[in-house]
N, C-alpha and C positions, 0 to 999 in steps of 0.2 A: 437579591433576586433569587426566586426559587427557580430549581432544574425541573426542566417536565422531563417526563421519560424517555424520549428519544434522545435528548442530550446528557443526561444520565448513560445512557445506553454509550455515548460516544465517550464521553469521560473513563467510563469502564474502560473501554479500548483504547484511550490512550495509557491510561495503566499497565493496561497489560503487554503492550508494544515493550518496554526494556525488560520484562519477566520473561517473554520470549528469547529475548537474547541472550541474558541472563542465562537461562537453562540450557540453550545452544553452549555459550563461551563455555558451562561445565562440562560437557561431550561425553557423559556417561550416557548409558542408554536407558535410563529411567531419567536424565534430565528430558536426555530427546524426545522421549514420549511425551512427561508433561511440555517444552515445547510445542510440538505436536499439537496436544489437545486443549492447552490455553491458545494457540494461532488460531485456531478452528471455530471454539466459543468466540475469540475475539472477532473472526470474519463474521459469522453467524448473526452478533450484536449489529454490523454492518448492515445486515437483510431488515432486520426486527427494529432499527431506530429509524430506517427508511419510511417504512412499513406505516410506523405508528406514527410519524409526523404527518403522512400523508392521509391515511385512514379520520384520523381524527383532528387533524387541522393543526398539528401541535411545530407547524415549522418555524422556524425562529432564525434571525440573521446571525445569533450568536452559533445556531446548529450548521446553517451554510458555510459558514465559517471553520468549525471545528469538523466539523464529519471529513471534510476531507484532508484536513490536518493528521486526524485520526490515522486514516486510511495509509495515507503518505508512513507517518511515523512506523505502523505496524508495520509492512512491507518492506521497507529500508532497514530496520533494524533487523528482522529477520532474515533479510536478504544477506545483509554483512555476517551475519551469525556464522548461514550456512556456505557462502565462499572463508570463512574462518575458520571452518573444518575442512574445508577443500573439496566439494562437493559443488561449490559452484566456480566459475574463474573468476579472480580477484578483478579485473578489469570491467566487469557484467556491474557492479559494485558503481564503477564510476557513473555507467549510463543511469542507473535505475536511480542513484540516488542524487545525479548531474540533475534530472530533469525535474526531479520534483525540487528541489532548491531554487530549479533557475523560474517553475512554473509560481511555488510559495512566494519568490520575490514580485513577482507580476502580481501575483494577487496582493500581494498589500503593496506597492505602489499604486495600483489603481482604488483598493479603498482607503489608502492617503488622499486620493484625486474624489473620493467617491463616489465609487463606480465598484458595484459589487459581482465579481466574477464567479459565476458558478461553473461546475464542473459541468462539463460537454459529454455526449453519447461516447464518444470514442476514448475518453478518457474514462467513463462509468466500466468502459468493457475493458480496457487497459488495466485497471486495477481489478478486474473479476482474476483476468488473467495471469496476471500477477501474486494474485491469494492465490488459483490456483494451483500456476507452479510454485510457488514457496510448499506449498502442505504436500504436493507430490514429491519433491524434494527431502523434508521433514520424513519421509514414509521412507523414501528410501538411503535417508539416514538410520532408521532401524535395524536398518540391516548390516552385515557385514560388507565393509568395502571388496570385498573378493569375492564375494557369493550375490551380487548384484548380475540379474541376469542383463543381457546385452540390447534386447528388447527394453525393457525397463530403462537402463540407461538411456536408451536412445528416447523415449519416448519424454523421458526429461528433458533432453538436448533440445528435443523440437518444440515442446512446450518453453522454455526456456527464451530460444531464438524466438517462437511470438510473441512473447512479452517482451522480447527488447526493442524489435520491431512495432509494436504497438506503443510502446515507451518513448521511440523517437517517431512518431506516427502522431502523436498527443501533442507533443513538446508543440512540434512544429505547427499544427492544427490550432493550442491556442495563442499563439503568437499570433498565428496570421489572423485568426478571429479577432483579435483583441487589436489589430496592428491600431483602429483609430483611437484606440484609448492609448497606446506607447506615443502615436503622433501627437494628440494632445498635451502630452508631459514632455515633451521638446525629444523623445527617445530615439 
């Protein structure tokens, strides 16, 4: 089976999700950059495989599927990178990457049931969020941990605290959205 380009486009980003980390676990500041700027191409892919599945009708249950596997995988892995340089709190780690394990199990238990779950509004703006704070993050890992202004920190904190807040905002959104499909499989 050939890939159209929108899932082409997701493939790419699952690629580049452990180069991300990859370049983080090295913590020089030309990994972090390339981090940086493959995180950013890989969001980017995110906009553009949307984009063109919709634009030209090229959506596929295999893209419903993977796009937000994709999305999941970039964000978790980048996420652990940068609480691995200490930049984010190790604990932030369990949430971000609790919920998408416990959301991926939902989803394929229900397309074991066959019932195809797609990603919900609040979960599309949960991971905008989420790329966003990873790359604000990323930016100011460029920098020297001492010469990070106070402003800048803080404005990570609070970008940060919305993504987790949004993180368990989702979790719980599609549980409940989905609760008659977990009733149906005796859950």
């Amino acid at each position: 089976m050939a890939l159209n380009w929108p899932n082409r486009l997701t493939v790419a980003r699952i690629i580049m999700a452990p180069v991300v980390m990859i370049l983080l676990q090295i913590g020089e500041p030309g990994a972090r950059l390339g981090a940086f700027v493959v995180f950013v191409v890989a969001a980017l892919t995110d906009m553009v495989d949307g984009y063109l599945a919709r634009k030209y009708g090229w959506i596929s249950n295999l893209g419903k599927f993977l796009d937000p596997l994709a999305d999941k995988l970039l964000v978790c892995l980048a996420w652990i990178g940068l609480a691995d340089l200490g930049l984010m709190p190790q604990w932030t780690v369990y949430v971000v990457v609790g919920r998408e394990l416990l959301i991926s199990g939902l989803r394929s238990i229900a397309a074991y049931a066959g019932v195809l779950i797609l990603p919900s509004g609040i979960g599309k703006w949960k991971a905008a969020v989420q790329m966003f704070t990873v790359s604000y993050y990323m930016l100011l890992s460029l920098l020297r941990m001492d010469s990070i202004p106070k402003v800048a920190s803080l404005t990570g904190e609070v970008t940060m605290w919305i993504a987790l807040v949004l993180t368990l905002i989702s979790a719980f959104h599609y549980f409940w959205r989905n609760r008659n499909v977990l009733q149906r499989l005796g859950m």
